[in-house]
C-alpha positions in Angstrom: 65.8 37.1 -52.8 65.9 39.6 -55.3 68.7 41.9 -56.8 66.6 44.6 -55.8 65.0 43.6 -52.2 69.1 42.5 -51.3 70.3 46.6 -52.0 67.1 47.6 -50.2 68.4 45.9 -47.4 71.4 47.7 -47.2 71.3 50.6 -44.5 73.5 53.1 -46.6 71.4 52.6 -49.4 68.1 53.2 -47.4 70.0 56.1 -45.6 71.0 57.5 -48.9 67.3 57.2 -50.6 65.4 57.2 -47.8 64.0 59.8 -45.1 66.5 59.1 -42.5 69.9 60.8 -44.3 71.4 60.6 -40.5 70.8 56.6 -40.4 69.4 57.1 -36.6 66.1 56.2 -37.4 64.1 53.7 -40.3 67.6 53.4 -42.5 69.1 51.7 -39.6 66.6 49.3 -38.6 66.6 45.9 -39.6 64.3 43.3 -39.6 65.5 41.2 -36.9 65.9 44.7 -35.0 62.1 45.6 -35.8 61.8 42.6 -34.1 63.6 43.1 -30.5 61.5 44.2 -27.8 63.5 45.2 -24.5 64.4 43.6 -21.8 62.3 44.9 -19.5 59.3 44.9 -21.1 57.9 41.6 -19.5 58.6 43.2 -16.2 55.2 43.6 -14.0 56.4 46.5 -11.9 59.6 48.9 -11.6 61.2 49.5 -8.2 63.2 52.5 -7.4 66.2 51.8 -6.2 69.8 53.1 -4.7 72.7 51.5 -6.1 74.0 49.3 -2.9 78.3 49.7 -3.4 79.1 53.1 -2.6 78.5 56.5 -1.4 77.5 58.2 -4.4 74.1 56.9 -4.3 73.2 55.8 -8.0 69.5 55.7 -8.6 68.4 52.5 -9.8 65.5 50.9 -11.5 64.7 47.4 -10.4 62.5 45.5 -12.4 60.2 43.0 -11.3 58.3 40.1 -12.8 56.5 37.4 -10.7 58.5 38.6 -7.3 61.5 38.3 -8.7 63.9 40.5 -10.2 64.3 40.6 -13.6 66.8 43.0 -14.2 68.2 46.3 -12.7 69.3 49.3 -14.4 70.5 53.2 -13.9 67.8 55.5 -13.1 67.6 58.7 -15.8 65.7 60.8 -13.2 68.1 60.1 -10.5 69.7 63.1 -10.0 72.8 61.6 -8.6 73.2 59.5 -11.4 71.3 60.6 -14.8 70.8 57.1 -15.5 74.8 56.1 -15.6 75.7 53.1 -12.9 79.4 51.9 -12.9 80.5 48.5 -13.5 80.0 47.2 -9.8 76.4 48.8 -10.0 75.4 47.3 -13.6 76.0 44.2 -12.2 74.3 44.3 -8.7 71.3 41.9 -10.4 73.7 38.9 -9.1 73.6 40.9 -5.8 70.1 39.1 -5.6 70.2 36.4 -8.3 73.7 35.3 -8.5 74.9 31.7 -8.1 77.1 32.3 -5.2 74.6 34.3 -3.3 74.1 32.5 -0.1 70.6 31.9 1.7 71.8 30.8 5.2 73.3 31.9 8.0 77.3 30.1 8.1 79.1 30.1 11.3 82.2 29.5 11.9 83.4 28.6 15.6 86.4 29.7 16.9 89.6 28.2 16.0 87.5 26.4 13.6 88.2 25.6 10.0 84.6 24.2 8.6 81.8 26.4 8.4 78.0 25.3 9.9 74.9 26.5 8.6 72.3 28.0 11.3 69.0 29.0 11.4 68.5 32.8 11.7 66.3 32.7 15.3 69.7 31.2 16.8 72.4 33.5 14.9 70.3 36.2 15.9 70.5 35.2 19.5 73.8 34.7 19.4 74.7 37.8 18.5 72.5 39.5 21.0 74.1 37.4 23.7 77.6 38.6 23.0 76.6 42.2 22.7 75.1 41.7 25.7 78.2 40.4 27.5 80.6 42.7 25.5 78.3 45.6 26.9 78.5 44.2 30.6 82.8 43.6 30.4 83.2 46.8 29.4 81.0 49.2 30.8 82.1 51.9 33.1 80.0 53.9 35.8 82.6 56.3 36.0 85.9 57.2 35.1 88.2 59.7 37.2 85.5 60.3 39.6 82.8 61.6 36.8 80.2 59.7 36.1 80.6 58.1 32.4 77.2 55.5 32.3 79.0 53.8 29.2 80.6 51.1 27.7 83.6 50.0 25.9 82.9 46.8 25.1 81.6 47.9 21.3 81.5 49.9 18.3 80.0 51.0 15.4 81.4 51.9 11.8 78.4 52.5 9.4 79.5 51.5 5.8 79.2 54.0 3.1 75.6 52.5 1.6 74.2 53.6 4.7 71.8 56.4 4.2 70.7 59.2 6.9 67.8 57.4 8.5 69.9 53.9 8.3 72.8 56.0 10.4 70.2 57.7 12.6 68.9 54.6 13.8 72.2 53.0 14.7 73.1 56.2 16.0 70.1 56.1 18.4 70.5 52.1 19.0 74.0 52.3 20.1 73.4 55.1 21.8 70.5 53.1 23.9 73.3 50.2 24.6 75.8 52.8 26.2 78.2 53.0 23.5 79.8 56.0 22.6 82.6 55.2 19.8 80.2 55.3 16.9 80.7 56.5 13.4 80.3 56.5 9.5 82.6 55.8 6.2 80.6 59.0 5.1 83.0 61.2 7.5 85.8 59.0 7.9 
């Protein structure tokens, strides 16, 4: 390399000679940099997203390549977020890729210390059993002579990632089962 090639490599000098006298632009790059493509560039499609931690909302991009996510980051035409995502929501890609995200259903059994993996059909009817019983023990047909039709078995409190339509549904669900103590983090 050169005398001359080795101070044309220099960003100050190229800033100082050059067309970039800000060094935001050509003085600044480098060759290795010329070279860098982003990250997200491979990516086959971009999902729009919500940010899943809490009740802010941040928009998110999610990025895609062969059905699996490649990377997520903030959304600059969210206008909730303008593109900004905190720490817990720049790192929700181990949300879905992370080592210690689990794939299974674990159960533990009561007064049990080891946990037992299950297939979804059976922890699904499991839980529809007990909110079945819980609904039966604790309904009421009435309560000081006027009719109640409810139960007391059960409640509901949404978490703040829920959005309207999420909290209408369990709003209309629970409502169906009989329950009446039903509510959100939003208004807690």
């Amino acid at each position: 390399m050169g005398v001359r090639t080795w101070i044309d490599s220099w960003p100050v000098y190229r800033q100082l000679t050059g067309t970039d006298p800000l060094g935001r632009g050509a003085a600044a790059k480098s060759g290795r940099s010329e070279r860098l493509t982003p990250r997200v560039a491979s990516a086959d499609r971009v999902v729009k997203s919500v940010c899943p931690y809490c009740a802010v909302g941040c928009g998110q991009n999610v990025y895609v390549q062969d059905e699996k996510v490649t990377q997520i980051e903030g959304d600059p035409d969210s206008p909730v977020s303008r593109g900004r995502l905190c720490p817990k929501g720049s790192a929700s890609l181990q949300l879905t890729t992370g080592e210690a995200r689990r794939h299974e259903v674990l159960y533990r059994r009561p007064h049990g210390t080891d946990w037992e993996r299950l297939d979804l059909d059976t922890a699904m009817d499991m839980i529809a059993d007990r909110v079945i019983a819980a609904r039966r023990a604790g309904w009421e047909w009435e309560v000081d002579q006027t009719r109640t039709r409810r139960t007391m078995g059960f409640a509901s409190l949404g978490g703040a990632t829920l959005d309207n339509e999420e909290n209408y549904l369990i709003k209309k669900l629970f409502t169906a089962l009989g329950a009446i103590q039903i509510e959100n983090q939003a208004r807690v």
